[in-house]
N, C-alpha and C positions, 0 to 999 in steps of 0.2 A: 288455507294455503300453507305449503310446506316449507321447505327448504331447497330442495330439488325445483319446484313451482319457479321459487323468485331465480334459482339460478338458470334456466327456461329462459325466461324474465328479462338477463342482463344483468342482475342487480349483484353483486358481489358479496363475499361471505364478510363477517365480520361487523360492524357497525353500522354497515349499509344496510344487513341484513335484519337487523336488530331495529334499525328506525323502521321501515319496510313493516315488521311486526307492529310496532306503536303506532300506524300508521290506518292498518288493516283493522286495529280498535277503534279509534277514534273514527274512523269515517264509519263504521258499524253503527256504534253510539250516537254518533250524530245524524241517522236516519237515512245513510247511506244504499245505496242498492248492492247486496249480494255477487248479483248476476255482473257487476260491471268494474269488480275489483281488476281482473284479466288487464281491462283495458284503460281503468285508471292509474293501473301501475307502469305499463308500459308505456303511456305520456310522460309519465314524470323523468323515468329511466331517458325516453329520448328527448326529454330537452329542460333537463331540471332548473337550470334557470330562470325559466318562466314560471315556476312554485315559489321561488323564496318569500314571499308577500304574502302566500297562504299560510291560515294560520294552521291548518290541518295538516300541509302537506309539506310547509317548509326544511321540517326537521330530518324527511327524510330526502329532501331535494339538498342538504348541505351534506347529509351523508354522502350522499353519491357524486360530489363535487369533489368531494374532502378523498374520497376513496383511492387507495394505489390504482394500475393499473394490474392486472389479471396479468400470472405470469404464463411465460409461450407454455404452446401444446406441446413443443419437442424444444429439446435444447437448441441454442445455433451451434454452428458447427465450430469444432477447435480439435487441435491434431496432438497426441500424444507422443513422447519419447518414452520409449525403455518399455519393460513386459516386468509384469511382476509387482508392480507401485500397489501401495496400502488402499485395501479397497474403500475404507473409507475418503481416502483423499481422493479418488476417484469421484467417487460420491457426491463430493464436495464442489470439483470441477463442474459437473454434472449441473447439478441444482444451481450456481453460479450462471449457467448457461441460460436456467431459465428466466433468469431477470428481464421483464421487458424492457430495460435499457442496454441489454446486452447485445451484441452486434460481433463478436467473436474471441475464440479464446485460443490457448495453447498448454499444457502441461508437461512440464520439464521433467527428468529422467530422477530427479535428485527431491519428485516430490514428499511431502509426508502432510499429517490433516496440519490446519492451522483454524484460527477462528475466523469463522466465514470462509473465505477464500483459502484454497489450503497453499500453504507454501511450496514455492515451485510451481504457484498457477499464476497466468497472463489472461489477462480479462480487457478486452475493448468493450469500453460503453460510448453510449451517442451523451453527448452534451452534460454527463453526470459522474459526481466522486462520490465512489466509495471507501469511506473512513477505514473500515477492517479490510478493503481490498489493497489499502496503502500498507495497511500493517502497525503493530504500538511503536514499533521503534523505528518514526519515520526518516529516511533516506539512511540508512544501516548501509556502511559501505565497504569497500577494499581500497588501502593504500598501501602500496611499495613504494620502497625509494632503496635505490642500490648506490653504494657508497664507496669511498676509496678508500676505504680499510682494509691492510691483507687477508685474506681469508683463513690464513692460518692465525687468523685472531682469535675465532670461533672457538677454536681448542685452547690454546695458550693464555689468551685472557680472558675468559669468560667470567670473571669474578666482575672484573670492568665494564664490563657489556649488560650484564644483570645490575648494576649498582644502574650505570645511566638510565635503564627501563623503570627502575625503582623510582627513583630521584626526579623520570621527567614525567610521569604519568601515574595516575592512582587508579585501582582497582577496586571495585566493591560496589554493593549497591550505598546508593549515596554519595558514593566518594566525592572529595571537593579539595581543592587548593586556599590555604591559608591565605597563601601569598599569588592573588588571583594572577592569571594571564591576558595577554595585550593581544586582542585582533579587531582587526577592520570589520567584522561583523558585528560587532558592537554599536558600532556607529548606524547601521540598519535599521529601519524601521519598525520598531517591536510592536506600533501600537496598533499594526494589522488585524489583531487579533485577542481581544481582553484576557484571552490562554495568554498567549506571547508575551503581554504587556504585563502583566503581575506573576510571569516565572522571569522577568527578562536578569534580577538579581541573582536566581537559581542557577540562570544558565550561564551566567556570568561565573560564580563562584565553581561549577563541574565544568568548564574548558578548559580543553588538555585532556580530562580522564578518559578512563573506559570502559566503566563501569565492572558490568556483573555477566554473568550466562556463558555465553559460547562467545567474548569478548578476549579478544588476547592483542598482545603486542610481543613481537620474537624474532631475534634474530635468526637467517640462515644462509644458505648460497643458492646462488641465484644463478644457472647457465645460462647464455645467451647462444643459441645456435647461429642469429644472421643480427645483422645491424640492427637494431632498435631505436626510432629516432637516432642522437646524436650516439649511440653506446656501441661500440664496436663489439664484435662475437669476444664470448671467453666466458671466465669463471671470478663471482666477482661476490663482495658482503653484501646481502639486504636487507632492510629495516621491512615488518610485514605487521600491519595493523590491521584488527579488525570490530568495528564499535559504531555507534549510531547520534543520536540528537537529545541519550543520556533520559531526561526526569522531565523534561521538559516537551519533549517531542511524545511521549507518554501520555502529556497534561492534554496536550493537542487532540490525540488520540480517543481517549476516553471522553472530553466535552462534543467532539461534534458528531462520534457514533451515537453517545445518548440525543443528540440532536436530529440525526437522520432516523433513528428508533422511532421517536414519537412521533415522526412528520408520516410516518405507519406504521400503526399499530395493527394495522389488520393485515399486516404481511404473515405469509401460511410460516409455522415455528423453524421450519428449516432454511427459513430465509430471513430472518430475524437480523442475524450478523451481516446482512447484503444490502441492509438500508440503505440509500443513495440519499445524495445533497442536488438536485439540479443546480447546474452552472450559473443559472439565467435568476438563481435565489439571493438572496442576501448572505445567508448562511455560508452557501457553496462558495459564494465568492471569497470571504470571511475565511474558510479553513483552506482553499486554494494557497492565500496568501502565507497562510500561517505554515503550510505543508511548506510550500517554497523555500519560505526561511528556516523553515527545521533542515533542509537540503542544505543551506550556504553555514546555516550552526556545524551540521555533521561533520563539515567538509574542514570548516575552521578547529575543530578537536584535532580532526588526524594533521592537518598542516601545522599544530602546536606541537604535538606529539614528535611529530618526524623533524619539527626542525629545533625543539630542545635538547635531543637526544643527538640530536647531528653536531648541535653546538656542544654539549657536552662532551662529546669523544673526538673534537676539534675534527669532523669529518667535512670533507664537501662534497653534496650530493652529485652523480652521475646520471642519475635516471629516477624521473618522478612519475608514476602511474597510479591511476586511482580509478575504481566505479565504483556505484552504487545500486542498490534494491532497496524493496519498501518505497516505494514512489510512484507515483502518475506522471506520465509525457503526454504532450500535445502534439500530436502528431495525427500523418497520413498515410492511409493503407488501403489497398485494392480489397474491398469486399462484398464478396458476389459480384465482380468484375465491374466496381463502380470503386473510384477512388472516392474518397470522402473522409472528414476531418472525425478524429476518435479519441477518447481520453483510453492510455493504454495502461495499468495498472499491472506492477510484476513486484508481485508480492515474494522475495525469497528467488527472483528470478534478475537477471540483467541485462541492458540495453546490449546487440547485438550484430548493429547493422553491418555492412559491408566495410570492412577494413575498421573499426571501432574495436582500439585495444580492449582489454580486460584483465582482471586474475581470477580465478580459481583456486581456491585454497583446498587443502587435502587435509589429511586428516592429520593428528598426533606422530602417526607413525607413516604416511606419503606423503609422498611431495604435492606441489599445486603448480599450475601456470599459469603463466601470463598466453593468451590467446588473441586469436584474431576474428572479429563477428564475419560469418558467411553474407546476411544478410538476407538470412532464409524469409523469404516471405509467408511462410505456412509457421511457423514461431512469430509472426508479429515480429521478426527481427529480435529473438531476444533467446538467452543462453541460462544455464540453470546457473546459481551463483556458488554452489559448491559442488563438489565430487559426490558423484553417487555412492551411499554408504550400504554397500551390499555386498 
């Protein structure tokens, strides 16, 4: 028997396949009949836990226990923005789609590849997280805060304005604070997670920074066309940060992908970075909690951020907005006209719903806005997190 044969069979490629082989020896050797491999393979296939107590045939009855499931024949369905996006992240979307925990997707206008899931992609699964579908730098967010400072500050004293950004936040990989900072996320429960629990001094020592990459903190002006909460229309200074959960959200990162890795191994190579945690595991439950808090860390950098530098230039805030990407929600969505409960994963992508503020940052040289989510149901309710660079 071949390969083709077992997969005929049922039996899955990979280590299922491979005991399957050790399998077809030993019952040979052992005086087995030729003629009746067909139909000794296809018992075990359909109810392999009635082998585990054989001694012949155990080995490949725990394979086929142990085995992922076989990913779909066709991707499920998920809707694109924009013409023109990197074939490979397309690619990417694609093979995401075939995950059999997958259940639908979306691809934002502003995509490009990432690992595993590419950035700018939204992925629902049924009951399962995926580590590289969250992203390394878990819950990476936006915050604005627009302040009463004249706007003809920007020009006049910008020496002032760079010294407070200097003074209230570090930059670099690594970067950390001597003279650490004070927040209520401290007091949270680190020991969710033995990542969380033995970085929880790391991340103690990097709150407040903002690290490295495409991480900034900058002043600029901020128009207001209509009311915004309490902010009446006009022309006004903003404080604009952009950074994530630092070294520590990283550690998260990397321990529970190599954790979904091995739980299969015999995932096909292009699906390698789409390892899933089930919900219903120890584990899943374990990096759930740990992702959670890497969310309320993130959040606590930029509320250090924006409110040292507010103290520092004696400002008081007018308008506080913040979102996030890199993250999974728990939520519900009509799919294939059945509502039902889905973990929504938007990697590089942002929550979206109906009336649900946001910013959009632009580039070096355009501006970004603050927006308003439609609450398109064909996005999963969810909006690309930066300007499309094209």
């Amino acid at each position: 028997m071949n390969t083709k044969d077992f997969l005929r069979l049922g039996v899955p490629l990979g280590q299922a396949t491979r005991r399957a082989t050790d399998f077809i020896s030993k019952f040979i050797l052992g005086g087995g009949d030729k003629s009746r491999l067909h139909e000794e393979i296809a018992a075990i296939v359909a109810n392999p836990s009635a082998f585990l107590e054989n001694a012949v045939r155990k080995d490949f009855a725990k394979a086929l226990l142990n085995a992922p499931p076989p990913p779909r024949a066709e991707p499920v369905k998920y809707r694109q923005w924009g013409e023109g996006l990197e074939h490979d992240a397309v690619m990417q979307m694609e093979k995401a789609c075939l995950l059999p925990v997958s259940v639908a997707g979306a691809l934002m206008p502003d995509a490009h590849v990432g690992y595993g899931l590419p950035i700018g992609g939204v992925l629902a699964t049924d009951n399962a997280v995926i580590p590289y579908a969250v992203g390394v730098d878990i819950a990476c967010r936006m915050k604005m805060t627009v302040l009463d400072i004249p706007v003809r500050d920007l020009e006049q004293k910008q020496d002032r304005l760079t010294r407070a950004i200097e003074t209230e936040t570090r930059f670099g990989v690594g970067a950390n604070f001597k003279e650490r900072r004070a927040h209520d996320v401290l007091d949270a429960d680190w020991s969710v997670s033995p990542i969380t629990k033995q970085n929880k001094d790391k991340a103690w020592s990097q709150l407040g920074t903002s690290g490295s990459g495409n991480h900034f903190v900058e002043f600029g002006i901020f128009t207001a066309h209509g009311k915004i909460q309490n902010l009446e229309p006009g022309t006004y200074m903003a404080l604009l940060s952009h950074s994530g959960s630092r070294g520590t959200g990283a550690a998260v990162c990397d321990h529970y992908s190599k954790i979904a890795f091995s739980q299969f191994p015999d995932l096909p190579s292009e699906l390698k970075r789409l390892a899933w945690l089930s919900l219903d595991s120890h584990e899943g439950q374990e990096y759930w909690n740990a992702m959670e808090l890497m969310g309320q860390y993130a959040a606590a950098n930029h509320a250090c951020i924006h409110r040292h530098i507010a103290e520092n230039l004696g400002a008081t805030v007018l308008l506080d907005l913040e979102n996030h990407h890199n993250f999974a929600w728990k939520e519900r969505h009509v799919i294939d006209g059945v509502e039902r409960a889905v973990i929504v994963h938007r990697k590089g992508a942002t929550p979206a719903g109906a009336g649900v503020l946001g910013i959009i940052p632009g580039s070096m040289a355009t501006p970004g806005f603050v927006v308003s989510g439609k609450g398109n149901a064909e996005s999963l309710n969810s909006a690309s997190h930066a300007q499309v660079a094209r």
